[in-house]
Structures are given as structure tokens and as C-alpha cells.
C-alpha positions in Angstrom: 113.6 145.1 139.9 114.3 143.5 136.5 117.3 145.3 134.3 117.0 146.5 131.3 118.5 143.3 129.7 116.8 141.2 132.0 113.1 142.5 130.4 115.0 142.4 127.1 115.2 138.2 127.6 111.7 138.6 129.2 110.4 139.9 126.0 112.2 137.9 123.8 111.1 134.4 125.6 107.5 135.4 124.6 108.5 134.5 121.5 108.6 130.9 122.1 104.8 131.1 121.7 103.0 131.4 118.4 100.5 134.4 119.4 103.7 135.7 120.4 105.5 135.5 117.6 102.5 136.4 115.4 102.3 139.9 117.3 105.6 140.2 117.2 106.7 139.7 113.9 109.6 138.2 115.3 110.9 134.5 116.4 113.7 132.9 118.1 117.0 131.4 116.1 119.0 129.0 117.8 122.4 127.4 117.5 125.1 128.9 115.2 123.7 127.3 112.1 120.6 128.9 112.4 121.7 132.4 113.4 124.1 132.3 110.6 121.5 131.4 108.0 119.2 134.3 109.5 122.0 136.9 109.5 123.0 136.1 105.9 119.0 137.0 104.9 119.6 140.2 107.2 116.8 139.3 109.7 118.7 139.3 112.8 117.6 141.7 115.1 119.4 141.0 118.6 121.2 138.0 119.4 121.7 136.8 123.4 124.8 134.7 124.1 126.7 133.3 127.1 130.0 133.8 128.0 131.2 130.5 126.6 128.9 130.4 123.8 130.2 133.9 123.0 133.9 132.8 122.9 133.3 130.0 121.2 131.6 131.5 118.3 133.5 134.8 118.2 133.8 134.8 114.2 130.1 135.1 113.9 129.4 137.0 116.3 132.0 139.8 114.7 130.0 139.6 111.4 126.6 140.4 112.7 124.9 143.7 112.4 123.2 143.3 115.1 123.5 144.3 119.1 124.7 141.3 121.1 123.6 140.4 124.7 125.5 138.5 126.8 123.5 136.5 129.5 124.0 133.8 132.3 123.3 130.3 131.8 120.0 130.8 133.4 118.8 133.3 131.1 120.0 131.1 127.8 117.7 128.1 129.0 114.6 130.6 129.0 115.5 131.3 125.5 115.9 127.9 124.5 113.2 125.2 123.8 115.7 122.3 123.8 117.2 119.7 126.4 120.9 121.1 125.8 120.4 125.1 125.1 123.5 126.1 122.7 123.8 129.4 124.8 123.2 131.5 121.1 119.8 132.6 120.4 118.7 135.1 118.0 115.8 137.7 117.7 114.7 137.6 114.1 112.0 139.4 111.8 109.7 137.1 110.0 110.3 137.6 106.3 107.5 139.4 104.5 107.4 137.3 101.1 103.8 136.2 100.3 102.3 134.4 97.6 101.8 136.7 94.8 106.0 137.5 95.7 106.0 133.9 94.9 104.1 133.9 91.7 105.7 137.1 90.3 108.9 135.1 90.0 107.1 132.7 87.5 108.3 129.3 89.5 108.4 126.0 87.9 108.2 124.0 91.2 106.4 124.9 94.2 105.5 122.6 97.2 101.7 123.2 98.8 102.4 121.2 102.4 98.1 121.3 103.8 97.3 120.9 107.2 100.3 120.0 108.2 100.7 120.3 112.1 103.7 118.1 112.9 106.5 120.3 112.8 109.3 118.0 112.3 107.6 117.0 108.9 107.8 120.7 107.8 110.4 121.2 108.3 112.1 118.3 106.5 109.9 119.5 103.6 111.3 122.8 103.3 114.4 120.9 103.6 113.5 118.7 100.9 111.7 121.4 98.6 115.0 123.9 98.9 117.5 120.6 98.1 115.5 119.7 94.9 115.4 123.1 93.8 112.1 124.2 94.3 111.1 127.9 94.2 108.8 128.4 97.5 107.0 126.0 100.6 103.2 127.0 100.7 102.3 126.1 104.2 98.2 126.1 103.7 95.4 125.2 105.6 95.7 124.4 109.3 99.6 124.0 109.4 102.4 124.5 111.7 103.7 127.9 112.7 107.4 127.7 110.5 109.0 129.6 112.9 108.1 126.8 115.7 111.5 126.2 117.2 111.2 122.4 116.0 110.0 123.2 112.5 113.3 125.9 112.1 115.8 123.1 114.0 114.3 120.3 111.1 114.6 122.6 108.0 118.5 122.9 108.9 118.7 126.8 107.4 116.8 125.9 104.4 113.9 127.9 105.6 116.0 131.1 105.6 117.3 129.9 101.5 113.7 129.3 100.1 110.2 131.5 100.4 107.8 129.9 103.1 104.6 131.0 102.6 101.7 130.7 105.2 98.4 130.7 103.3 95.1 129.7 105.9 92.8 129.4 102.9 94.2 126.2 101.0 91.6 126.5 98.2 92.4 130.1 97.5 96.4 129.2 97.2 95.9 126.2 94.5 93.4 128.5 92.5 96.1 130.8 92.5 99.0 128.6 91.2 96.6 127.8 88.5 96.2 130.9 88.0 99.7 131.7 87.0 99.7 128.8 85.1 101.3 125.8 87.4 99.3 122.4 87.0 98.1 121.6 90.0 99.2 117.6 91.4 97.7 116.0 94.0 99.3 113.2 95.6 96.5 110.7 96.7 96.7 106.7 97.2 93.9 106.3 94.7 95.3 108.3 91.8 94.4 107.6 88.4 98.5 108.4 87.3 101.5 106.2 88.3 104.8 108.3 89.6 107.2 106.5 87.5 105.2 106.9 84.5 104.3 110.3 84.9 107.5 112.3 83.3 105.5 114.2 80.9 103.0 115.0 82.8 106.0 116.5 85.1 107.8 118.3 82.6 105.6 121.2 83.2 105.6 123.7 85.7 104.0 121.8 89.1 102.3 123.0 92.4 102.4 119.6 94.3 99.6 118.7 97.0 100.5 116.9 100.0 98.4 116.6 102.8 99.3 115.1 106.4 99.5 110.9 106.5 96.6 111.0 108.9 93.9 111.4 106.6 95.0 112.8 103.2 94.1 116.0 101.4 90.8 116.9 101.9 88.7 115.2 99.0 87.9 118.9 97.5 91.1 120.1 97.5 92.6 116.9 95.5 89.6 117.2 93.0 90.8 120.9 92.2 94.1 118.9 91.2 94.8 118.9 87.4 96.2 115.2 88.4 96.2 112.9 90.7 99.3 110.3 91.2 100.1 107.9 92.9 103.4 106.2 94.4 103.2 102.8 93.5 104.9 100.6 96.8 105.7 97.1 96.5 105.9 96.2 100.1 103.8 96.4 103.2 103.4 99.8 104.3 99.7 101.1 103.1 101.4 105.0 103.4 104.1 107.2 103.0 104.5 110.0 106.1 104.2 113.6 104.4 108.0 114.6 103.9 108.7 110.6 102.9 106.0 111.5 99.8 107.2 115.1 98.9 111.1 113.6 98.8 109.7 111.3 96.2 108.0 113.5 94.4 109.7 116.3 94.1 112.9 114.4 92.9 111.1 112.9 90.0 109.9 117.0 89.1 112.9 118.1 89.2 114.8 115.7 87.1 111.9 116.0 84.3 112.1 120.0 84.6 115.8 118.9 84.1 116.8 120.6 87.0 119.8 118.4 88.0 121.5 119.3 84.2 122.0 122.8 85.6 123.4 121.4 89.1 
């Protein structure tokens, strides 16, 4: 017969699966970095730790507001989708921002990742996107669940510091950045403007398009795109992987929006 806590892990493993997490409203934190990031937006819910784990991290766990579980070793490998579980996992709520939250703020750099489905890349772009000081992710298209354990590990706790939007309909999203009046940019190897030429074009408020290294942004996507640039590359490589592109990219924004002055 399983204990109460024991169908409290149960429950909370189901979240390592995206229909899971999707019904749920909920996902899995991991690690104290993670959890710390999650508790300082408030969206720790429960949090399961070992014995050691528990010790180890005593500070934090004295500043959550949140019930804490202990659990055997066992039990922390369940909750755990790495090779070396930390033995600190927490049950979080999905943040509610959406797009038009987004757009209400009247942002000046936003970063439209489509059909990304490597999870490692997004989460290096939120990474990226909250370093350079951009004011949401838009996830469009067919992309990667954010709160896949990968994607949260790879953002490093930027994906608790800057909105992450999911938006299925990729089209819909761009028309509405235009909407509230951010140029649309496209980032295609065939683009009529150079990168390093393009600092006034920039110094405008920017939605930038990237779309996976596979095969591009679809064709008519880019061709909603008020521009299309491309990085110029001296040496061999015919491509740039997706977070590669947007690090690029949204560096050269945010110094024309002259975002590095106010660092």
C-alpha cells in the first residue's frame, strides 16, 4: 500500500512527461539553482529532498514557502531525469504570462525561437535573450516544451528571470509584434541586409526570427519579416546552429538600442 508521500512522488514523477505537465500546470525543478530561481518567482509548490541533500542545502530550504518532503535515495532518482540526481527537486506552477502580457509592456527586444525542438538550444536562447536584455522568449510553432527538464537545466534560471511564451500559431505571434509596433527580422542565409551594416535598421524596437539550423524559417514566415539579414561568415561553415545566430544577433540589437549604456 503506497503512503501518502509515496503517491505524492508518484504524482509528481508524471511530471517528467509533457502531457503531464500540460495537465498539470506544473513541472519539475531541479538542483538548488533552479529551485532557488523558482522560489524567488513564488512558483514553488512542494519541494522533495533527501536527507543529505536536505542538510546540505539547509539555508534554502529555511526560505521556502513551501512544504518540504524528505525522501530516500530511490525516490530522488524517480524525480530526477539526470545521470547524477542532486536529491532536490521541486513541484512548480507554470507561469501564466502570455503574449499580449508581453506586448502590454511595450518591449523593445523580443526573441521569436520557431520550431525549435532541441531543447538544449532553447534553452541557451532564453539564456542568451535574458543576458542581452531582452524583454520575453516567444517559443512558436512546433517547439520544445520549456519546462523539459533539459531546456530548464540549459537556460541556467534565466527562464524563471524573463517571460517564455509558448505560441503554436507562429504566423499569428509575428502579426502581433507588428501589431504593437516591433519590426519584424528574419534571420535567413539569403538576406538582402548585412548584420554588421544593419545598426539603423536595429535601432528600433525588434522581434527577431530564428528558426531551427535544419531547414530555416519556413519561407512564409521570413516573407512576413519587415527584413531579412544575414550573418556574413568568412570561413567554412555554410550555418550557424539556432542559439549560435540569436547570440549574434541579439548583441548587435542591444548595443544599437543602446542597451549596454544603461548596464
Amino acid at each position: 500500500m503506497l503512503t501518502e508521500r509515496s503517491t505524492r512522488v508518484v504524482a509528481a514523477a508524471k511530471l517528467h512527461r509533457h502531457v503531464g505537465r500540460r495537465r498539470a500546470g506544473r513541472f519539475l525543478a531541479e538542483g538548488p539553482n533552479l529551485v532557488e530561481a523558482a522560489s524567488a518567482r513564488g512558483l514553488v509548490r512542494e519541494l522533495f529532498a533527501t536527507e543529505a541533500a536536505a542538510q546540505r542545502h539547509a539555508s534554502l530550504l529555511a526560505s521556502l514557502q513551501a512544504p518540504v518532503q524528505l525522501v530516500t535515495e530511490r525516490a530522488a532518482k524517480a524525480l530526477s531525469d539526470t545521470v547524477t540526481p542532486a536529491g532536490l527537486v521541486a513541484v512548480c506552477d507554470v507561469p501564466a504570462t502570455g503574449l499580449a502580457d508581453v506586448l502590454a509592456a511595450s518591449p523593445r527586444l523580443v526573441a521569436v525561437a520557431v520550431g525549435i525542438g532541441e531543447p538544449g538550444n532553447a534553452g541557451t536562447v532564453i539564456r542568451i535573450a535574458d543576458a542581452m536584455g531582452a524583454a520575453a522568449v516567444i517559443l512558436a510553432g512546433h517547439s520544445v516544451d520549456p519546462y523539459n527538464g533539459k531546456c530548464l537545466r540549459a537556460s541556467t534560471g534565466s527562464i524563471f528571470a524573463i517571460p517564455v511564451v509558448v505560441e503554436p500559431d507562429a504566423n499569428a505571434a509575428v502579426a502581433a509584434l507588428r501589431a504593437a509596433g516591433l519590426q519584424a527580422v528574419a534571420t535567413t542565409v539569403d538576406g538582402e541586409a548585412r548584420l554588421d551594416e544593419a545598426d539603423e535598421l536595429l535601432a528600433k524596437p525588434t522581434a527577431w526570427l530564428f528558426g531551427p539550423e535544419s531547414h530555416g524559417l519556413p519561407s512564409e514566415l521570413a516573407k512576413q519579416a519587415d527584413h531579412r539579414v544575414r550573418i556574413p561568415m568568412s570561413g567554412g561553415a555554410e550555418s550557424l546552429n539556432v542559439a549560435a545566430a540569436a547570440a549574434i544577433c541579439l548583441y548587435q540589437s542591444a548595443r544599437a538600442l543602446g542597451e549596454f549604456k544603461r548596464a
